[in-house]
C-alpha positions, 0 to 999 in steps of 0.5 A, spaced: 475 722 524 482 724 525 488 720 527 489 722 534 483 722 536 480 715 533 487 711 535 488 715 543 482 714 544 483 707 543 488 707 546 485 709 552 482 704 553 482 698 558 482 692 554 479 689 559 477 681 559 471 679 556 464 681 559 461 674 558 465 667 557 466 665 550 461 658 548 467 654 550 473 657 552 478 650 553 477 645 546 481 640 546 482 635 539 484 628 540 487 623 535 489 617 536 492 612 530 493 604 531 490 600 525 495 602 520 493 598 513 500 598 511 505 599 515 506 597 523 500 597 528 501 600 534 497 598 540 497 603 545 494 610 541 487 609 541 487 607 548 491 613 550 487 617 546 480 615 549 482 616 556 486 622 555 479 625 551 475 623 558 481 626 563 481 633 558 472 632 558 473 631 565 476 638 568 473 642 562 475 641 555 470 641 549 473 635 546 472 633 539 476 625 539 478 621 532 481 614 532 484 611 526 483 617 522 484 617 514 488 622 511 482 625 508 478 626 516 484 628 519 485 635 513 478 635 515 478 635 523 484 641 523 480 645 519 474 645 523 478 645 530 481 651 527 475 654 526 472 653 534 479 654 536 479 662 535 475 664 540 477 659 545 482 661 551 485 655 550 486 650 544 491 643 545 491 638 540 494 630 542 496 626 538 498 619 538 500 615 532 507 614 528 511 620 526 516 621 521 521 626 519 522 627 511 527 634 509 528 637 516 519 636 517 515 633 522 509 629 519 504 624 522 501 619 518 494 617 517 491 609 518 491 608 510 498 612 507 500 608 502 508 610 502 513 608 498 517 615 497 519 621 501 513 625 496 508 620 498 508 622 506 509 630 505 502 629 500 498 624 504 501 626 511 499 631 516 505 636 518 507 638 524 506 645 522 499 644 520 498 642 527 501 648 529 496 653 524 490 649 527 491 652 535 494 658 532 489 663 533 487 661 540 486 667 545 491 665 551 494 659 550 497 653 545 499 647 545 500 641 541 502 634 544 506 628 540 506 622 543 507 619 537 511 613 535 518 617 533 521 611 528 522 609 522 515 605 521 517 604 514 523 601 513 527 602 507 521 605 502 524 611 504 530 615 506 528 618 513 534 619 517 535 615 524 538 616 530 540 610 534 537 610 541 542 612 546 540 606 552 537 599 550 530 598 552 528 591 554 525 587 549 520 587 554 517 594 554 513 596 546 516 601 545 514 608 539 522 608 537 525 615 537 530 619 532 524 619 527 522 626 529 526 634 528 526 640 534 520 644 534 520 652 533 513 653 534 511 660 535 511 666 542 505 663 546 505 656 543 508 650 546 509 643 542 511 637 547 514 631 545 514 624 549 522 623 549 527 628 546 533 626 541 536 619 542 531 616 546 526 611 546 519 613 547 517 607 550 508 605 549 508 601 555 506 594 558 500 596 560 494 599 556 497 606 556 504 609 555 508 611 559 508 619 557 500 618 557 499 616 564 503 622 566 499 627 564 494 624 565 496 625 573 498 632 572 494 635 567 487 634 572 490 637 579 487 645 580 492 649 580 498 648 577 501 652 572 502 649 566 509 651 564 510 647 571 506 641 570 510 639 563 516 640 567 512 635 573 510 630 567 517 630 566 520 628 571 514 623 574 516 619 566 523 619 568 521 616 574 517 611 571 521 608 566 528 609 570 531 615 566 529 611 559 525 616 557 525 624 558 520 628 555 522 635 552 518 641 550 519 647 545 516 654 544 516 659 549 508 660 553 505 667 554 507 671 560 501 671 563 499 663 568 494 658 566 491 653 569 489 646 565 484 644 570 482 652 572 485 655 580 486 650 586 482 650 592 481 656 596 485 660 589 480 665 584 480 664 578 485 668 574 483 668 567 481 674 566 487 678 570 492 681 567 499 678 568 501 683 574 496 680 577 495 673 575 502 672 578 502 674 585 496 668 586 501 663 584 501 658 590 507 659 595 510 653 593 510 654 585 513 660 587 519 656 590 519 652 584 519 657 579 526 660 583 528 653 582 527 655 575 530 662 575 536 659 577 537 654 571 535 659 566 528 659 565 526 666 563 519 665 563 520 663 571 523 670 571 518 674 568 513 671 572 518 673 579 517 680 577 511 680 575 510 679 582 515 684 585 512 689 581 504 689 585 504 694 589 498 691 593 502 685 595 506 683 601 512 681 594 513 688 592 520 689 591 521 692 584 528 692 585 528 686 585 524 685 578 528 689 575 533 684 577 530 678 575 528 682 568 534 684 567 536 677 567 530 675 562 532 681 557 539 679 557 537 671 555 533 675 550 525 674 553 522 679 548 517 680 554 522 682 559 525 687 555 518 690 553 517 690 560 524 693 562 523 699 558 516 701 561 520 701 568 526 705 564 520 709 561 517 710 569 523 710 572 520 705 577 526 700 581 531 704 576 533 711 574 529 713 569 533 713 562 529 715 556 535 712 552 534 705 555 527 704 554 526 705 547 533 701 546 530 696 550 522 697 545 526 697 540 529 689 541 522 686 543 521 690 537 525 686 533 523 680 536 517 681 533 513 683 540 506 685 538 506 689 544 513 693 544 512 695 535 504 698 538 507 701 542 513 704 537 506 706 534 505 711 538 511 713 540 512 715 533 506 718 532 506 723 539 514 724 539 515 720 545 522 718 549 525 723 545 523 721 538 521 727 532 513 726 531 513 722 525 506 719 523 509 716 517 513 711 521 508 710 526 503 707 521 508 703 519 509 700 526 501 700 528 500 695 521 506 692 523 503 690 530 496 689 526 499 683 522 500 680 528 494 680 531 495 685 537 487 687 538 488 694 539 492 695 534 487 691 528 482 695 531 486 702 530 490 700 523 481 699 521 480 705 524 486 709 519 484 705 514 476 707 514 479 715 515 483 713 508 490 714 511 492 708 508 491 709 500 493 702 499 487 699 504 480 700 502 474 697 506 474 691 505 481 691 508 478 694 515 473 689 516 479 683 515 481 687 521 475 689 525 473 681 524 480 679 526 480 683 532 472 681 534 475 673 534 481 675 538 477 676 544 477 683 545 471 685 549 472 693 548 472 692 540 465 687 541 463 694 545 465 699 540 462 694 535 455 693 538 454 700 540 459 705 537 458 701 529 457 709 526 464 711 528 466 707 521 464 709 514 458 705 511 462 701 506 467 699 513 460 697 516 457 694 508 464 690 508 464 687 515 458 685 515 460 681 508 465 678 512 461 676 517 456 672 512 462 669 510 463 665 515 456 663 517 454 668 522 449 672 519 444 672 514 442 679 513 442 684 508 449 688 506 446 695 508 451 697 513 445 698 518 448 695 525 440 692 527 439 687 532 441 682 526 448 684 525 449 685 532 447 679 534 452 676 528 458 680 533 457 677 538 456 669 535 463 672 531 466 673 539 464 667 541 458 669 545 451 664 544 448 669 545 
């Protein structure tokens, strides 16, 4: 099958959300480190981790908790969360315990680390990064939560750099330190909190949970709180709490599209499986508020969210004006999202004169940014000849094994599809079913569909190799015929996600 009528038929799809929920759609692991064998004990973390487990199994999550996890359990917990993490919506990792940085890398130490060099914490130690891996291939959302300690516990053994705290805590609060930890620069999609930011104590409280612990429990259980605004609610019930001694501090930027730890509040719909246009408009009146406060300070996401909902033409909200306005602000600060969805107003000429020029200019930088969604569509606009592009299905292959790369669904399943064609001289079947696997876990109902019902669209050896990969991770146990049977596709869907 050729090019354009395997990828625009692709293309046309709606890729809509999935057609069953997933076995779990919220997992959650939870970690919590205080019998230290060798260094300071620390007397909080494993009451934090137990009552944060019950909170998070209390509105939803699938929760997998470990207290005074050794060294060797805590590789083995981030290599099976990461595994379930995959066809999860969202996948969120709390840990308490004492942290340290060594040669600008965060590392959280297991109860029996023996330390007595930088090299031993690096070899012994679980790093932030692989934190970060495990949640990485969650569906919608990713978020790792550090309430660790943030000092030196080891004293002289090592040369960690210390930074002195910026106010003096009373002796009568424990406290888990500060300095010990570096910023984190986590992936588009992902959010890493800490319980304090540089040059403050993060304190472990008076009473059996700290300070931080207890604010998200508060916020994290109400319905209907956006997430970005209920770590900036938590932020502030801390500050509260601890009189200014302690402000927490977020990095990484979320998803343009609103989630709900604790799922939609009363008299709200569920909005998971909307798409962010219109997800955005069933944002409570008073977060919209919130969210205008935000926009004014800065925050691209609030803007982005603003116009999505000035973009719904079925809202009383609909002022595309004005989400051009509040695009053109994020686009500026350099949201990538903004600037994707900039250029599709440019391209429609919708709130804004139609300029060709701009929008693929504006592609172009959500593009360089690494936006899977603005290289795909690059993709096309190469291979049809599009904004005033020469037709050039060289380049345009280019882009969708770009996209494909960084897990764009639509774009795993075309770049399968050009490579079963034999477009790709240098990728063979085993390399379509690596990318039919990768876009059957990353939740795309379609691609579950066309897997299902259409599998004869792909070469046998496609089909031979996909089957392989399934095998390989446990979810078949057929032959490698390249016969898509009620076997394999039962297979498919245990690969989705699906118990069924």
């Amino acid at each position: 099958m050729s090019l354009a009528v395997r990828t625009v038929a692709v293309w046309m799809l709606c890729w809509t959300a999935s057609l069953a929920s997933a076995a779990s759609d919220r997992v959650a692991l939870v970690l919590g480190l205080g019998a230290y064998e060798t260094i300071e004990p620390l007397s909080n973390t494993r009451n934090d981790a137990k009552a944060m487990a019950n909170t998070l199994s209390g509105i939803g999550f699938d929760v997998t908790l470990a207290l005074d996890a050794t060294s060797e359990q805590l590789f083995k917990l981030l290599e099976d969360f990461a595994f379930r993490a995959e066809t999860a919506d969202l996948a969120l990792i709390y840990y308490a315990g004492h942290g340290v940085e060594v040669q600008g890398e965060n590392f959280l130490i297991p109860v029996d680390a023996k330390v007595q060099s930088n090299r031993d914490v690096q070899r012994q130690s679980v790093s932030l990064k692989q934190l970060l891996a495990a949640v990485d291939h969650a569906r919608k959302m990713r978020v790792v939560i550090l309430d660790s300690c943030r000092n030196n516990p080891l004293g002289d053994l090592i040369d960690i750099k210390q930074e002195a705290p910026a106010q003096q805590v009373s002796t009568d609060d424990a406290t888990r330190g500060i300095g010990g930890l570096a910023p984190a620069d986590p992936d588009r999609g992902t959010l890493v909190a800490f319980a304090a930011k540089d040059g403050q104590v993060a304190l472990d409280g008076t009473g059996e949970n700290s300070p931080y612990a207890l604010a998200l429990m508060e916020k994290m259980v109400v319905p209907g709180l956006e997430i970005s605004l209920m770590f900036r609610q938590v932020r502030d019930r801390v500050l509260e709490t601890t009189h200014n001694l302690q402000e927490p501090h977020t990095y990484g930027s979320l998803s343009g599209v609103p989630f709900y730890i604790a799922g939609p509040g009363k008299g709200q719909e569920d909005v998971g499986g909307e798409d962010a246009l219109s997800a955005w408009t069933k944002i409570k009146p008073d977060q919209e508020q919130q969210l205008l406060a935000l926009a004014e300070l800065g925050d691209t996401r609030s803007m982005l969210g603003l116009a999505y909902m000035r973009l719904n033409p079925n809202e009383g909200r609909f002022n595309p004006q004005e989400a051009v306005s509040f695009l053109e602000r994020a686009a500026k600060a350099g949201s990538p999202e903004a600037q994707f969805e900039l250029a599709k107003l440019y391209e429609r000429g919708t709130g804004v004169e139609r300029d060709e020029a701009r929008a693929l200019e504006l592609y172009q930088e959500a593009a360089d940014q690494d936006f899977a969604d603005a290289i795909n569509d690059l993709g096309f606009l190469h291979y049809q000849g599009g904004l005033g592009l020469p037709a050039d299905p060289k380049r345009a292959l280019e882009y969708f094994e770009r996209a494909a790369d960084l897990r764009h669904p639509q774009a795993q399943f075309n770049f399968a599809a050009l490579i079963d064609d034999g477009l790709i001289p240098s990728k063979g079947p085993e390399d379509a079913a690596e990318y039919l696997y990768a876009a059957l876990r990353s939740g795309s109902s379609d691609v579950l569909n066309l897997l299902s019902e259409r599998p004869n669209m792909f070469t046998r050896q496609t089909r031979r190799a996909l089957q392989g990969k399934l095998k390989e991770f446990g979810f078949y146990t057929g032959g490698l015929d390249g016969e898509f049977g009620a076997g394999t596709r039962k297979s498919i869907r245990l690969a989705y996600g699906l118990s069924e």
